[in-house]
C-alpha beads as a LAMMPS data file, in Angstrom:
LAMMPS data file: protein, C-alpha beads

200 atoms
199 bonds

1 atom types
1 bond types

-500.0 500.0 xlo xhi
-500.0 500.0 ylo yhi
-500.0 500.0 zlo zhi

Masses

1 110.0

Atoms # bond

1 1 1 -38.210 -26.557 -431.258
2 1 1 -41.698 -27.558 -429.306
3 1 1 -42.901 -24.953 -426.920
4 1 1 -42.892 -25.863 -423.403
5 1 1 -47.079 -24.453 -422.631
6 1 1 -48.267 -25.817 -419.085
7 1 1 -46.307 -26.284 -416.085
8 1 1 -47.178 -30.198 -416.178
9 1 1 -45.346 -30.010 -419.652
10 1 1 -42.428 -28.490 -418.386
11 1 1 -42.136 -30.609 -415.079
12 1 1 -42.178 -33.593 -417.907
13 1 1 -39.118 -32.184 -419.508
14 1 1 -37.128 -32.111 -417.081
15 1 1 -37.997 -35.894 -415.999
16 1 1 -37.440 -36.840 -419.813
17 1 1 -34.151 -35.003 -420.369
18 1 1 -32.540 -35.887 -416.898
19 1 1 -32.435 -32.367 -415.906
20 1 1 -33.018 -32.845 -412.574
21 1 1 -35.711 -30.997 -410.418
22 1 1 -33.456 -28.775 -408.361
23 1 1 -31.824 -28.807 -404.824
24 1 1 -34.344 -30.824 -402.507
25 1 1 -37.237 -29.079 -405.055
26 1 1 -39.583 -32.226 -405.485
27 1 1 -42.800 -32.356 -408.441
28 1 1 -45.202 -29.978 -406.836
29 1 1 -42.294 -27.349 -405.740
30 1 1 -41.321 -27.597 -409.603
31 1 1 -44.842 -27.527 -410.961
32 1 1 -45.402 -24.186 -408.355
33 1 1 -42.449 -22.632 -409.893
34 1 1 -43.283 -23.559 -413.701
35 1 1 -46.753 -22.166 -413.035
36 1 1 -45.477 -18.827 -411.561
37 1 1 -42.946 -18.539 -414.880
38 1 1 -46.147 -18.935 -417.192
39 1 1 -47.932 -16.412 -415.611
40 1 1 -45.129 -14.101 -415.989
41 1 1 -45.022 -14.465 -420.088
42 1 1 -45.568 -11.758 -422.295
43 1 1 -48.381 -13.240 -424.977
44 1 1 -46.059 -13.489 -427.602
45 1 1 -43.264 -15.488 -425.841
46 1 1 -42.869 -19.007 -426.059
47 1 1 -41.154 -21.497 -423.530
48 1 1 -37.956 -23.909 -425.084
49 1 1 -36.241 -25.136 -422.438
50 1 1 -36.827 -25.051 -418.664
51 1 1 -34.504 -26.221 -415.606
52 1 1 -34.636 -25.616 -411.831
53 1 1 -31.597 -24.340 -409.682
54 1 1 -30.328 -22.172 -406.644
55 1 1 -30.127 -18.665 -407.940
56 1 1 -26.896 -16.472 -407.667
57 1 1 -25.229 -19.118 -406.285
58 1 1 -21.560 -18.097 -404.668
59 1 1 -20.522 -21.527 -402.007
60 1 1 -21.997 -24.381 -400.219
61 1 1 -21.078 -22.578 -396.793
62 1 1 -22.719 -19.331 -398.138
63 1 1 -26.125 -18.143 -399.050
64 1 1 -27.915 -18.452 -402.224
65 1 1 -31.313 -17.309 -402.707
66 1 1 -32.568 -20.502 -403.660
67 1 1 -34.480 -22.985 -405.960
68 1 1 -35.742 -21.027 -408.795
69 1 1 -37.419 -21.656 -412.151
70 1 1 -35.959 -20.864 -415.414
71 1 1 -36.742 -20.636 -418.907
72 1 1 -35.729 -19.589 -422.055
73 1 1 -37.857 -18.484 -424.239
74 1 1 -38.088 -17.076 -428.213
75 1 1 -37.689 -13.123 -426.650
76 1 1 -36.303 -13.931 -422.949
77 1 1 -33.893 -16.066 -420.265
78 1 1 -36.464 -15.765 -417.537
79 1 1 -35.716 -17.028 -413.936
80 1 1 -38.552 -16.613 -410.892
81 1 1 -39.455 -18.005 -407.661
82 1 1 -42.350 -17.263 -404.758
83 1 1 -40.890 -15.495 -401.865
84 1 1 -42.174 -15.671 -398.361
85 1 1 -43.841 -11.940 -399.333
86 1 1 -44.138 -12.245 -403.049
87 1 1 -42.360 -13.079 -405.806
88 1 1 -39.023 -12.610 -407.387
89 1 1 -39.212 -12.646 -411.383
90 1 1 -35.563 -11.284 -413.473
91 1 1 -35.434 -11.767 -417.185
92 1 1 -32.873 -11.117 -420.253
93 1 1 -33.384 -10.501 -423.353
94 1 1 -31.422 -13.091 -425.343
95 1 1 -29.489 -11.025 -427.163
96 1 1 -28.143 -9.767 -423.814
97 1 1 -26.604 -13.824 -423.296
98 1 1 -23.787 -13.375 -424.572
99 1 1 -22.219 -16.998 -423.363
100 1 1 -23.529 -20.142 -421.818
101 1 1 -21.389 -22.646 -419.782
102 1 1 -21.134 -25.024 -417.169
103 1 1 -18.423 -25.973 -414.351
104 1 1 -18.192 -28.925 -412.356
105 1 1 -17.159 -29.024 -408.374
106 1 1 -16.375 -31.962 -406.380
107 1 1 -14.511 -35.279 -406.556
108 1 1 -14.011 -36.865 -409.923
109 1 1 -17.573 -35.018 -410.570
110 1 1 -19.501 -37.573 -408.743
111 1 1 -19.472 -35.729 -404.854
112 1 1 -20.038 -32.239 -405.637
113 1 1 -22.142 -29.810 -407.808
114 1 1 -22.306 -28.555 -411.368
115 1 1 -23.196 -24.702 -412.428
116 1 1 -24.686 -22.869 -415.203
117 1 1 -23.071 -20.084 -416.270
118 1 1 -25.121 -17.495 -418.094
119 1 1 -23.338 -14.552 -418.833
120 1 1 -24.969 -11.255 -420.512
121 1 1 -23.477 -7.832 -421.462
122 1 1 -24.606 -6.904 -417.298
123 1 1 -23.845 -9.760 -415.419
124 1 1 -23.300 -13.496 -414.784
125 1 1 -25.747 -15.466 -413.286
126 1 1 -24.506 -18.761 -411.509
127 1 1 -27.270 -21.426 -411.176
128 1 1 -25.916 -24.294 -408.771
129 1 1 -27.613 -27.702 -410.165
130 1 1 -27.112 -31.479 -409.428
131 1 1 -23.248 -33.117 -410.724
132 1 1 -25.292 -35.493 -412.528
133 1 1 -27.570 -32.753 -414.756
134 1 1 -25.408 -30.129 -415.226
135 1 1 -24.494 -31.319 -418.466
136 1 1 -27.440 -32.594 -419.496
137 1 1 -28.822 -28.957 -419.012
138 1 1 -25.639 -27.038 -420.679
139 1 1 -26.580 -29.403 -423.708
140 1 1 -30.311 -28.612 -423.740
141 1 1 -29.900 -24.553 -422.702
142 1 1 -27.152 -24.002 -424.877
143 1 1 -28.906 -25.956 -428.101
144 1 1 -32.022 -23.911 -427.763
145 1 1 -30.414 -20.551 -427.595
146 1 1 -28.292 -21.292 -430.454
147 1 1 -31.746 -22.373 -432.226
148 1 1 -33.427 -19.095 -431.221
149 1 1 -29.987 -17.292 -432.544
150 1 1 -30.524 -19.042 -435.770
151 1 1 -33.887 -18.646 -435.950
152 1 1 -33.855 -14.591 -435.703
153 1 1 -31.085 -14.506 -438.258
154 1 1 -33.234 -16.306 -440.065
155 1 1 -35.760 -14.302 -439.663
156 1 1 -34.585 -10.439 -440.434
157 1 1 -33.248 -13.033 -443.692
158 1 1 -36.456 -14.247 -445.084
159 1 1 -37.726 -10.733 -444.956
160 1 1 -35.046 -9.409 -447.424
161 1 1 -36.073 -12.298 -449.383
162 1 1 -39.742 -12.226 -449.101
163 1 1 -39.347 -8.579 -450.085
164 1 1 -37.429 -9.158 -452.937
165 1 1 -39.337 -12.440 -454.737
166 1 1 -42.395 -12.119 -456.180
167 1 1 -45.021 -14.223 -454.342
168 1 1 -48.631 -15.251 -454.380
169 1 1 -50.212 -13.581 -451.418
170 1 1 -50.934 -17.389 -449.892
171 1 1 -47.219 -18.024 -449.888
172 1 1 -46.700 -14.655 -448.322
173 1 1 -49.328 -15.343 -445.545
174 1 1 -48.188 -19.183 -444.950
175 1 1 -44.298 -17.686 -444.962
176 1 1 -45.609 -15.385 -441.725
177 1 1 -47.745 -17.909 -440.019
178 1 1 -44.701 -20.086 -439.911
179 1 1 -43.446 -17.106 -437.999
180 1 1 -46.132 -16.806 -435.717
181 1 1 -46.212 -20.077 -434.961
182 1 1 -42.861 -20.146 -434.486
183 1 1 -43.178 -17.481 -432.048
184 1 1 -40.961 -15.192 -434.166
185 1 1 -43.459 -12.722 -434.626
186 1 1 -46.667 -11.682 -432.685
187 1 1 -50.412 -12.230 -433.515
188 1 1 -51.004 -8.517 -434.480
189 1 1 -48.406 -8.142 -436.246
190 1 1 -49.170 -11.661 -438.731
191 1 1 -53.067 -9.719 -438.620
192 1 1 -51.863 -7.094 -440.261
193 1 1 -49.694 -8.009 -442.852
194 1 1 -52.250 -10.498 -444.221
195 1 1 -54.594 -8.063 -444.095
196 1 1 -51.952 -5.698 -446.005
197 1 1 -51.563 -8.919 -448.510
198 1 1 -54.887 -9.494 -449.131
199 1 1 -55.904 -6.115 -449.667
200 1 1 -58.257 -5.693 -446.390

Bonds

1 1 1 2
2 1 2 3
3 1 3 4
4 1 4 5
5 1 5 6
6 1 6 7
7 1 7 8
8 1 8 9
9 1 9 10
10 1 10 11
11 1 11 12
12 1 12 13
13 1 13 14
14 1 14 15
15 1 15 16
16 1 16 17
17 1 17 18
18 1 18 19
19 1 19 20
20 1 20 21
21 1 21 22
22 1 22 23
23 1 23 24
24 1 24 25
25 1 25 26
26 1 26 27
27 1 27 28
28 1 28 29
29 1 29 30
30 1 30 31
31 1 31 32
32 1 32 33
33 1 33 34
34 1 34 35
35 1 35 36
36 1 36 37
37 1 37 38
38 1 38 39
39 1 39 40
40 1 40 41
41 1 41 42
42 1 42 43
43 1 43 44
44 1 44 45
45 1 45 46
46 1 46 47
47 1 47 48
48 1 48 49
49 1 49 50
50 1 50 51
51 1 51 52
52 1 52 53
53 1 53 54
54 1 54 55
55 1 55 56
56 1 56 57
57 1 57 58
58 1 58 59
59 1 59 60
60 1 60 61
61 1 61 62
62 1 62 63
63 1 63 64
64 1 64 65
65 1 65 66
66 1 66 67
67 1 67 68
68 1 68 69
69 1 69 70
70 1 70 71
71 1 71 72
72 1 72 73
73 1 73 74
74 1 74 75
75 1 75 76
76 1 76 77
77 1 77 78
78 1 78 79
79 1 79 80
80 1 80 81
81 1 81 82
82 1 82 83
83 1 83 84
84 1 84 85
85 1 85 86
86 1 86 87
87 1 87 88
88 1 88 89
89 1 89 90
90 1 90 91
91 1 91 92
92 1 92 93
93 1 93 94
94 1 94 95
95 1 95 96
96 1 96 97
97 1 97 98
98 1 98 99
99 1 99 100
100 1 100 101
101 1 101 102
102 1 102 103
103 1 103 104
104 1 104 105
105 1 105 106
106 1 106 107
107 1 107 108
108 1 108 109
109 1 109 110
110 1 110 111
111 1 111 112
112 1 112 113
113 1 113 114
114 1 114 115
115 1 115 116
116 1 116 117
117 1 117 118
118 1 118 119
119 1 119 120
120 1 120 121
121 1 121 122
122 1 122 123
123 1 123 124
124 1 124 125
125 1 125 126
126 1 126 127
127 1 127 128
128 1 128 129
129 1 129 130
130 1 130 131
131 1 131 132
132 1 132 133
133 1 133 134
134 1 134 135
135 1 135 136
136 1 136 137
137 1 137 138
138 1 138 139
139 1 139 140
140 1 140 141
141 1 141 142
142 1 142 143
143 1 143 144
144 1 144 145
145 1 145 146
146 1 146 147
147 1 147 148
148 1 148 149
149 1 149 150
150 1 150 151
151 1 151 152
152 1 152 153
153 1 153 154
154 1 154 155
155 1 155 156
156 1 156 157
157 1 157 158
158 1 158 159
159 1 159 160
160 1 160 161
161 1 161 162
162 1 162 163
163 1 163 164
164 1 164 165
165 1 165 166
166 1 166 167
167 1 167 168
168 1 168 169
169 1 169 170
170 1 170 171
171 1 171 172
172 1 172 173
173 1 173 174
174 1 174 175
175 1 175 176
176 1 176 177
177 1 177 178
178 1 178 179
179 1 179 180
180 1 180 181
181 1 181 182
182 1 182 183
183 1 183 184
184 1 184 185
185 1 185 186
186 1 186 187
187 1 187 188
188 1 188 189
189 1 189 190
190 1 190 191
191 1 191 192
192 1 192 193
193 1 193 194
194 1 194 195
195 1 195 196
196 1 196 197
197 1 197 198
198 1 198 199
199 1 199 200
Protein backbone atom coordinates (compact mmCIF):
# COMPACT_ATOMS: atom_id res chain seq x y z
CA UNK A 1 0.00 0.00 0.00
CA UNK A 2 1.44 3.75 -0.92
CA UNK A 3 0.44 6.39 1.52
CA UNK A 4 -1.76 9.00 0.27
CA UNK A 5 0.67 12.39 1.91
CA UNK A 6 -0.61 15.79 0.30
CA UNK A 7 -3.98 16.72 -0.62
CA UNK A 8 -2.79 17.14 -4.42
CA UNK A 9 -1.89 13.33 -4.03
CA UNK A 10 -5.08 12.37 -2.88
CA UNK A 11 -7.21 14.60 -5.33
CA UNK A 12 -4.95 12.45 -8.01
CA UNK A 13 -6.35 9.25 -6.68
CA UNK A 14 -9.43 9.75 -7.01
CA UNK A 15 -9.02 11.04 -10.80
CA UNK A 16 -6.82 7.80 -11.40
CA UNK A 17 -9.12 5.24 -9.78
CA UNK A 18 -12.49 6.75 -11.13
CA UNK A 19 -13.66 7.50 -7.74
CA UNK A 20 -15.36 10.37 -8.50
CA UNK A 21 -15.00 13.81 -6.68
CA UNK A 22 -18.30 13.90 -4.85
CA UNK A 23 -21.84 15.46 -5.36
CA UNK A 24 -21.23 18.82 -7.40
CA UNK A 25 -17.62 18.88 -5.19
CA UNK A 26 -15.21 20.04 -8.09
CA UNK A 27 -10.86 19.96 -7.67
CA UNK A 28 -10.42 22.81 -5.29
CA UNK A 29 -13.63 21.76 -3.02
CA UNK A 30 -11.78 18.22 -2.95
CA UNK A 31 -8.28 19.55 -2.47
CA UNK A 32 -9.99 21.95 0.62
CA UNK A 33 -11.37 18.87 2.09
CA UNK A 34 -8.13 16.56 1.61
CA UNK A 35 -6.16 19.39 3.20
CA UNK A 36 -8.49 19.73 6.26
CA UNK A 37 -8.23 15.57 6.69
CA UNK A 38 -4.28 15.96 6.77
CA UNK A 39 -4.31 18.39 9.25
CA UNK A 40 -6.43 16.30 11.37
CA UNK A 41 -3.77 13.15 11.41
CA UNK A 42 -2.25 11.93 14.36
CA UNK A 43 1.79 11.76 13.37
CA UNK A 44 1.81 8.25 13.20
CA UNK A 45 -1.17 7.66 10.83
CA UNK A 46 -0.89 7.16 7.33
CA UNK A 47 -3.51 7.85 4.48
CA UNK A 48 -4.57 4.51 1.99
CA UNK A 49 -7.43 5.32 0.38
CA UNK A 50 -9.49 8.53 0.13
CA UNK A 51 -13.08 9.24 -1.51
CA UNK A 52 -15.54 12.17 -1.28
CA UNK A 53 -19.37 11.78 -0.46
CA UNK A 54 -22.58 13.26 1.28
CA UNK A 55 -22.31 12.24 4.88
CA UNK A 56 -25.16 10.35 6.78
CA UNK A 57 -26.98 10.22 3.88
CA UNK A 58 -30.90 9.01 4.45
CA UNK A 59 -32.99 10.23 0.70
CA UNK A 60 -32.72 12.48 -2.19
CA UNK A 61 -35.88 14.47 -0.82
CA UNK A 62 -34.17 14.63 2.67
CA UNK A 63 -31.19 16.24 4.20
CA UNK A 64 -27.73 15.05 4.35
CA UNK A 65 -25.03 16.97 5.79
CA UNK A 66 -23.08 17.02 2.82
CA UNK A 67 -19.84 16.51 0.73
CA UNK A 68 -17.28 15.28 3.05
CA UNK A 69 -13.75 13.87 2.89
CA UNK A 70 -12.79 10.48 3.89
CA UNK A 71 -9.94 8.39 4.53
CA UNK A 72 -8.76 5.39 5.80
CA UNK A 73 -5.87 5.20 7.28
CA UNK A 74 -3.27 2.42 9.09
CA UNK A 75 -5.08 3.41 12.83
CA UNK A 76 -8.44 5.24 11.55
CA UNK A 77 -11.73 5.59 8.98
CA UNK A 78 -11.65 9.35 9.20
CA UNK A 79 -14.42 11.51 7.53
CA UNK A 80 -14.36 15.68 7.86
CA UNK A 81 -15.64 18.66 6.23
CA UNK A 82 -15.48 22.77 6.90
CA UNK A 83 -18.69 24.01 8.25
CA UNK A 84 -20.01 27.47 7.82
CA UNK A 85 -18.60 27.94 11.75
CA UNK A 86 -15.90 25.35 11.84
CA UNK A 87 -15.31 22.09 11.15
CA UNK A 88 -16.81 18.71 11.52
CA UNK A 89 -14.04 15.84 11.89
CA UNK A 90 -15.55 11.89 13.17
CA UNK A 91 -13.14 9.02 13.05
CA UNK A 92 -13.11 5.04 13.81
CA UNK A 93 -10.77 3.08 14.77
CA UNK A 94 -10.60 0.23 12.24
CA UNK A 95 -11.10 -2.37 14.33
CA UNK A 96 -14.46 -0.73 15.14
CA UNK A 97 -15.44 -1.46 10.94
CA UNK A 98 -16.75 -4.27 11.30
CA UNK A 99 -18.26 -4.49 7.46
CA UNK A 100 -17.92 -2.54 4.29
CA UNK A 101 -20.53 -2.50 1.43
CA UNK A 102 -22.15 -0.77 -1.21
CA UNK A 103 -25.89 -0.49 -2.64
CA UNK A 104 -27.01 0.78 -5.78
CA UNK A 105 -30.38 3.06 -6.36
CA UNK A 106 -31.91 3.97 -9.53
CA UNK A 107 -32.77 2.52 -12.95
CA UNK A 108 -30.73 -0.37 -14.22
CA UNK A 109 -27.89 1.56 -12.05
CA UNK A 110 -27.34 4.14 -14.62
CA UNK A 111 -30.14 7.07 -13.18
CA UNK A 112 -29.64 6.95 -9.60
CA UNK A 113 -26.95 6.78 -6.81
CA UNK A 114 -24.65 4.26 -5.20
CA UNK A 115 -23.77 4.15 -1.20
CA UNK A 116 -21.06 3.10 1.01
CA UNK A 117 -21.91 1.30 3.76
CA UNK A 118 -19.51 1.36 6.66
CA UNK A 119 -20.71 -0.31 9.52
CA UNK A 120 -18.80 -0.40 13.08
CA UNK A 121 -19.71 -2.02 16.46
CA UNK A 122 -21.73 1.86 17.05
CA UNK A 123 -23.17 2.69 13.97
CA UNK A 124 -23.53 2.72 10.16
CA UNK A 125 -22.45 5.41 8.25
CA UNK A 126 -24.13 5.84 4.70
CA UNK A 127 -21.96 7.86 2.24
CA UNK A 128 -24.20 8.69 -0.95
CA UNK A 129 -21.60 8.70 -4.06
CA UNK A 130 -21.98 8.83 -7.92
CA UNK A 131 -23.80 5.26 -9.71
CA UNK A 132 -20.80 5.21 -11.73
CA UNK A 133 -17.99 5.12 -8.62
CA UNK A 134 -19.61 3.40 -6.13
CA UNK A 135 -18.01 0.34 -7.06
CA UNK A 136 -14.99 1.50 -7.99
CA UNK A 137 -14.73 2.86 -4.33
CA UNK A 138 -16.24 -0.45 -2.50
CA UNK A 139 -13.26 -2.15 -4.48
CA UNK A 140 -10.56 0.32 -3.40
CA UNK A 141 -12.05 0.92 0.49
CA UNK A 142 -12.73 -2.51 1.04
CA UNK A 143 -9.07 -3.81 -0.44
CA UNK A 144 -7.23 -1.44 1.80
CA UNK A 145 -8.95 -2.30 4.99
CA UNK A 146 -8.56 -5.86 4.38
CA UNK A 147 -4.69 -4.92 3.75
CA UNK A 148 -4.51 -2.97 7.03
CA UNK A 149 -6.42 -6.20 8.68
CA UNK A 150 -3.68 -8.30 7.31
CA UNK A 151 -1.11 -6.19 7.98
CA UNK A 152 -1.80 -5.93 11.98
CA UNK A 153 -2.20 -9.68 12.10
CA UNK A 154 0.81 -9.65 10.66
CA UNK A 155 2.18 -7.62 12.81
CA UNK A 156 1.33 -8.89 16.62
CA UNK A 157 2.80 -12.27 14.27
CA UNK A 158 6.25 -11.21 13.46
CA UNK A 159 6.68 -10.19 17.03
CA UNK A 160 6.14 -13.78 18.38
CA UNK A 161 8.55 -14.63 15.79
CA UNK A 162 11.08 -11.98 16.12
CA UNK A 163 10.98 -12.89 19.80
CA UNK A 164 11.50 -16.31 19.36
CA UNK A 165 14.51 -16.47 16.43
CA UNK A 166 17.69 -15.51 17.13
CA UNK A 167 18.70 -12.44 15.07
CA UNK A 168 21.54 -10.09 14.33
CA UNK A 169 20.56 -6.79 15.81
CA UNK A 170 20.57 -5.26 11.94
CA UNK A 171 17.88 -7.74 11.02
CA UNK A 172 16.05 -6.84 14.17
CA UNK A 173 16.26 -3.03 13.41
CA UNK A 174 15.50 -3.43 9.45
CA UNK A 175 12.43 -5.99 10.64
CA UNK A 176 10.99 -2.65 12.70
CA UNK A 177 11.77 -0.01 10.19
CA UNK A 178 9.71 -2.01 7.78
CA UNK A 179 7.15 -1.34 10.45
CA UNK A 180 7.61 2.16 10.73
CA UNK A 181 7.58 2.70 7.42
CA UNK A 182 4.78 0.83 7.04
CA UNK A 183 3.09 2.92 9.47
CA UNK A 184 2.55 -0.08 11.78
CA UNK A 185 4.40 1.29 14.47
CA UNK A 186 5.38 4.90 15.55
CA UNK A 187 8.78 6.75 15.38
CA UNK A 188 9.39 6.51 19.21
CA UNK A 189 8.58 3.48 19.55
CA UNK A 190 11.21 2.04 16.37
CA UNK A 191 13.80 4.76 18.59
CA UNK A 192 13.65 2.79 21.26
CA UNK A 193 13.86 -0.60 20.44
CA UNK A 194 16.97 0.01 18.31
CA UNK A 195 18.32 1.72 20.89
CA UNK A 196 17.32 -1.41 23.23
CA UNK A 197 19.08 -3.61 20.25
CA UNK A 198 22.03 -1.88 20.00
CA UNK A 199 22.72 -1.53 23.48
CA UNK A 200 22.26 2.49 23.76
Amino acid sequence: MIALKTPEEMYQYCIDNELGTGMGCGKGGAIKRFNLLIQNLKDDENVYCVFIGLHNYKKQTKSNEGNYAYALTNKRCIMVQHKLFGVSVQAVDVESITNISFVKTGIYGINGIGMICIDTYKETFNVAVGILEVENIYRLLHETWDNIRVSKSNVNNNRITISNDVKSPVEEIKEYKELLDMGIISKEEFEKKKKELLNL
